[in-house]
C-alpha positions as CSV (number, residue, x, y, z in Angstrom):
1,X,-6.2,20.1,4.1
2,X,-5.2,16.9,2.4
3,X,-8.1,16.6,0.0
4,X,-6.9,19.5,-1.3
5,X,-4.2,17.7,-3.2
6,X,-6.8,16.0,-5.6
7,X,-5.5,16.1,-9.4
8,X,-6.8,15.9,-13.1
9,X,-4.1,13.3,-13.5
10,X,-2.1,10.8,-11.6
11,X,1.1,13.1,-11.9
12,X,-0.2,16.2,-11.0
13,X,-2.2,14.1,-8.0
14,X,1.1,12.7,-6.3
15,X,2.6,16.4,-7.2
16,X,-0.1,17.6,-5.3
17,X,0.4,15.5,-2.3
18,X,4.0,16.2,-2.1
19,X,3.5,19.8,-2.5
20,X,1.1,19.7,0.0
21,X,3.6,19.0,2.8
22,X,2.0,16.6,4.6
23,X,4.6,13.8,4.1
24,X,7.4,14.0,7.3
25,X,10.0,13.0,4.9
26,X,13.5,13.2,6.2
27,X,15.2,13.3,2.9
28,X,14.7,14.7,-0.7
29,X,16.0,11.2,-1.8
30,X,13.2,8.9,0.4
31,X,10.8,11.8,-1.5
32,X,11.6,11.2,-4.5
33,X,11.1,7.5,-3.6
34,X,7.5,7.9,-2.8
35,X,6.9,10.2,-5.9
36,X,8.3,7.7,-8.1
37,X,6.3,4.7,-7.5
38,X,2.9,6.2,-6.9
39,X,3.2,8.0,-10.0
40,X,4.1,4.8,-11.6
41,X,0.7,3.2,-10.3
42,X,-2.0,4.7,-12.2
43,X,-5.0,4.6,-9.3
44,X,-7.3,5.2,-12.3
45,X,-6.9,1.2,-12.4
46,X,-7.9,0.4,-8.6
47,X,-11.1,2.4,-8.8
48,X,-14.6,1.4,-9.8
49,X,-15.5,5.3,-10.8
50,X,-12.3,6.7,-13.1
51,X,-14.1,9.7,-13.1
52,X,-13.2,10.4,-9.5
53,X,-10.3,8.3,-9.3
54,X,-7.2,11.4,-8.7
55,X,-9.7,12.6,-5.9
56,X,-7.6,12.7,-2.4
57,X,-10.7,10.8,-1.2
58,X,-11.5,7.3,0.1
59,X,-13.8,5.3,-2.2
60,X,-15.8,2.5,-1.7
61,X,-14.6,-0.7,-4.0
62,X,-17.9,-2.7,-3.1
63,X,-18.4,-5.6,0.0
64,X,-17.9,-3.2,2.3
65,X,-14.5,-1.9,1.5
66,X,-12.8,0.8,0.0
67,X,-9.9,2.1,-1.5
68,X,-8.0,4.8,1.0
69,X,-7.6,8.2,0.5
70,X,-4.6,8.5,-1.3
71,X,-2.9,10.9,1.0
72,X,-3.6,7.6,3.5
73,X,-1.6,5.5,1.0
74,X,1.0,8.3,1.3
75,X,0.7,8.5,5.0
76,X,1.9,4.0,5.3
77,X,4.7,4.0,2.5
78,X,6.1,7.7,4.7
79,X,6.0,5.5,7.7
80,X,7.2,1.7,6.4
81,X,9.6,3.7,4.0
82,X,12.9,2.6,6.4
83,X,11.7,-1.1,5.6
84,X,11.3,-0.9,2.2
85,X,14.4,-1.6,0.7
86,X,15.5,-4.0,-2.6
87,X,14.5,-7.8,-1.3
88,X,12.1,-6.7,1.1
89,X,8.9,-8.5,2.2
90,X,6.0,-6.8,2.7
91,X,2.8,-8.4,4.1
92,X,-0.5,-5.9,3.4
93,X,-3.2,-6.8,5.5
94,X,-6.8,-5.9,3.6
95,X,-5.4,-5.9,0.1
96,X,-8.9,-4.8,-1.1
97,X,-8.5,-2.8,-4.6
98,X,-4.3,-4.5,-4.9
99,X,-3.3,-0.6,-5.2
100,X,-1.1,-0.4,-2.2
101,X,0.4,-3.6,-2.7
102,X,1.7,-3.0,-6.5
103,X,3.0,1.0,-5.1
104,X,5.2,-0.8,-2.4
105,X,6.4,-3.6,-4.9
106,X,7.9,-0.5,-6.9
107,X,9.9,0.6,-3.3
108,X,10.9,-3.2,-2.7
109,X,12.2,-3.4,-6.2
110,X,15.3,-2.0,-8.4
111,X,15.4,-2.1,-11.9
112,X,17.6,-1.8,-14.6
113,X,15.9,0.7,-16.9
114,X,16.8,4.7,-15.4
115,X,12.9,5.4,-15.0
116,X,10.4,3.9,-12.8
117,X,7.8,4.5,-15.3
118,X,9.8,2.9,-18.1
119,X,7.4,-0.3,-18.5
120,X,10.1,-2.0,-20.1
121,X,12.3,-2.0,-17.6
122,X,13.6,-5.3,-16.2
123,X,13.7,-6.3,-12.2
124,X,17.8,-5.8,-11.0
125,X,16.9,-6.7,-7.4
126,X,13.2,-8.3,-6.5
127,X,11.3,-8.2,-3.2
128,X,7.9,-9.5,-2.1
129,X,4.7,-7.8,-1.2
130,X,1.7,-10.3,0.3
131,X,-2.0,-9.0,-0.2
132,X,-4.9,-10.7,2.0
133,X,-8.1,-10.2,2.1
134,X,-11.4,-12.0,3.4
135,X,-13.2,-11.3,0.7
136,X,-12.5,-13.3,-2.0
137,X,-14.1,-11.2,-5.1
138,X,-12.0,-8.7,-3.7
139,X,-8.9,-10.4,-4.4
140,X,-9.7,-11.3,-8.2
141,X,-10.5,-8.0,-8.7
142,X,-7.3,-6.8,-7.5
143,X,-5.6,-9.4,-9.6
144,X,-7.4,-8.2,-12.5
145,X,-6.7,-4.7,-11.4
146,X,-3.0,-5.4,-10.8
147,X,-3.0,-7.0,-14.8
148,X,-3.8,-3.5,-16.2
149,X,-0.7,-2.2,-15.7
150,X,2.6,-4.6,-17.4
151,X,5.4,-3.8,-14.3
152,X,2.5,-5.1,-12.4
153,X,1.4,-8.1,-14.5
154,X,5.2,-9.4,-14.7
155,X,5.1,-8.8,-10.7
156,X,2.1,-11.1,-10.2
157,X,3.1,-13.5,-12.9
158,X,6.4,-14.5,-11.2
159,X,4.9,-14.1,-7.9
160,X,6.8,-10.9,-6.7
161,X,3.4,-9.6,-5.3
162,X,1.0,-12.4,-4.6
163,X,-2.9,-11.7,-3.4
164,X,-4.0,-13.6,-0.5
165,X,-7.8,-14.9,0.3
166,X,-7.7,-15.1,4.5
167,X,-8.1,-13.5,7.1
168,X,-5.2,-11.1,7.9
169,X,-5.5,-10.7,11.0
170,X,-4.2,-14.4,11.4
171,X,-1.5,-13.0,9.1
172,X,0.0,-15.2,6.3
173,X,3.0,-16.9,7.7
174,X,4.1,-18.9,4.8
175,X,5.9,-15.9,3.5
176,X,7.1,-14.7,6.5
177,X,8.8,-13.3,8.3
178,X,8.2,-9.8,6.7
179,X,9.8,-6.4,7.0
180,X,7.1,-4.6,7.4
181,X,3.3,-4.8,9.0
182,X,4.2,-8.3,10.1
183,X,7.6,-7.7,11.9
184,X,10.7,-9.2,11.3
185,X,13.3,-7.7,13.4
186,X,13.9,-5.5,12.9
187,X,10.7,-4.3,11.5
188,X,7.6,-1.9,11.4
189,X,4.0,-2.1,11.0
190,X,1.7,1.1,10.5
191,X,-2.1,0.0,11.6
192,X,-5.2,1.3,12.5
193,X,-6.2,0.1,15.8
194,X,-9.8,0.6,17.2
195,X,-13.9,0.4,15.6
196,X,-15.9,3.6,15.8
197,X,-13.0,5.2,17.0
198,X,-9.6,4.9,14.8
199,X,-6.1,5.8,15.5
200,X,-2.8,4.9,13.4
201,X,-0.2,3.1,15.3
202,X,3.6,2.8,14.1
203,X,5.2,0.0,15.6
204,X,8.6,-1.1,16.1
205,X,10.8,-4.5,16.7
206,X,14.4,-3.5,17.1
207,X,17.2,-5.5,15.9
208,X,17.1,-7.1,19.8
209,X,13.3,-7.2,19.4
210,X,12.1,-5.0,21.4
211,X,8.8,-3.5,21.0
212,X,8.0,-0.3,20.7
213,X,4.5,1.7,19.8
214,X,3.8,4.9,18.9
215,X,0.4,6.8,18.1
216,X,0.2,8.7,14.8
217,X,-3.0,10.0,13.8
218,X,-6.7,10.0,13.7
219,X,-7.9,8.3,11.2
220,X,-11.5,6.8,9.5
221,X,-10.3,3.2,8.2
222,X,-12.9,0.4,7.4
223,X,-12.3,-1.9,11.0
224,X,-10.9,-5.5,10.8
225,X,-13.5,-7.7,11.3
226,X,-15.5,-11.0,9.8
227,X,-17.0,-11.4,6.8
228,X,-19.8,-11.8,7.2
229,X,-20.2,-8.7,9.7
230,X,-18.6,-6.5,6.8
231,X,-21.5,-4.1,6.0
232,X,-21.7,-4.4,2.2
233,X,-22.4,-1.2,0.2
């Protein structure tokens, strides 16, 4: 069971994922790509409760939202992991807590230092990663989140992850066209599609752009919807 990977620590929380197997991974190399940059995002920094913040456990982050599980996180970058190359775009629709967006800034980045977690390492080869959200305290928090951690600073500083106040499901064109969740072609988005009832979708724009879509998993997500229909907790 994927709560099973929860951790005392960040490390030993991503070790626990990867250990854990649930990951389709198609190469040692793309998993030590995952490893690298979600160990070099402390989620102690996108939670409200640090006590509980290496549980493999959603949590709610306030107007209704939450931060996913972080075998969920896991789940996107597995799936988007073909599209996130040096100088990608990457457009993450319901920013919320800023965590996913600075963990796929590390896989659309290069850097000269040898580590990922070496904070002083420089950026070699930059890409982009757009946050939106509708809920505006949502996205200073995640700025202020995003500032606890220097990589991540820098990245927001020279606008190599800018956070969004919209509504996503308009998308945010300006920065477009992406390389993955808004497609460029070729392209993938991974999304949960449905209310009550949740399923992730993978889908895919081929270098012809052709469409293709393909049902992952059941999953629990907070649904898409207004603002002002967002139950707040």
């Amino acid at each position: 069971m994927a709560w099973r990977c929860s951790g005392k620590t960040n490390v030993e929380l991503v070790d626990n994922l990867i250990k854990s197997q649930i990951l389709q991974i198609s190469s040692e190399a793309s998993l030590l790509r995952i490893s690298q940059a979600m160990k070099a995002v402390d989620r102690a920094h996108f939670v409200q409760n640090t006590a509980d913040a290496y549980l493999d456990s959603p949590q709610a982050i306030g107007h209704g939202a939450t931060i996913s599980a972080p075998h969920m996180h896991a789940y996107a970058v597995d799936h988007l992991l073909p599209f996130l190359r040096p100088g990608s775009r990457v457009l993450d629709v319901g920013s919320g807590s800023g965590y996913l967006a600075a963990v796929l800034h590390h896989l659309v980045t290069t850097y000269a230092a040898s580590g990922p977690t070496d904070q002083s390492a420089t950026a070699t080869a930059t890409g982009k990663v757009v946050g939106i959200d509708h809920i505006p305290e949502l996205v200073d928090w995640s700025l202020a989140n995003l500032r606890k951690d220097e990589r991540s600073r820098r990245a927001v500083e020279q606008q190599e992850i800018q956070m969004i106040s919209g509504d996503g499901r308009l998308g945010y064109p300006n920065e477009g066209p992406y390389d993955a969740i808004h497609l460029a072609t070729p392209g993938r988005m991974f999304i949960p599609v449905g209310t009550l009832s949740q399923h992730i979708y993978q889908v895919d724009k081929d270098a012809n752009g052709n469409v293709t879509k393909t049902k992952i998993m059941a999953v629990n997500y907070v649904p898409l919807t207004d603002r002002d229909k967002q139950t707040p907790w």
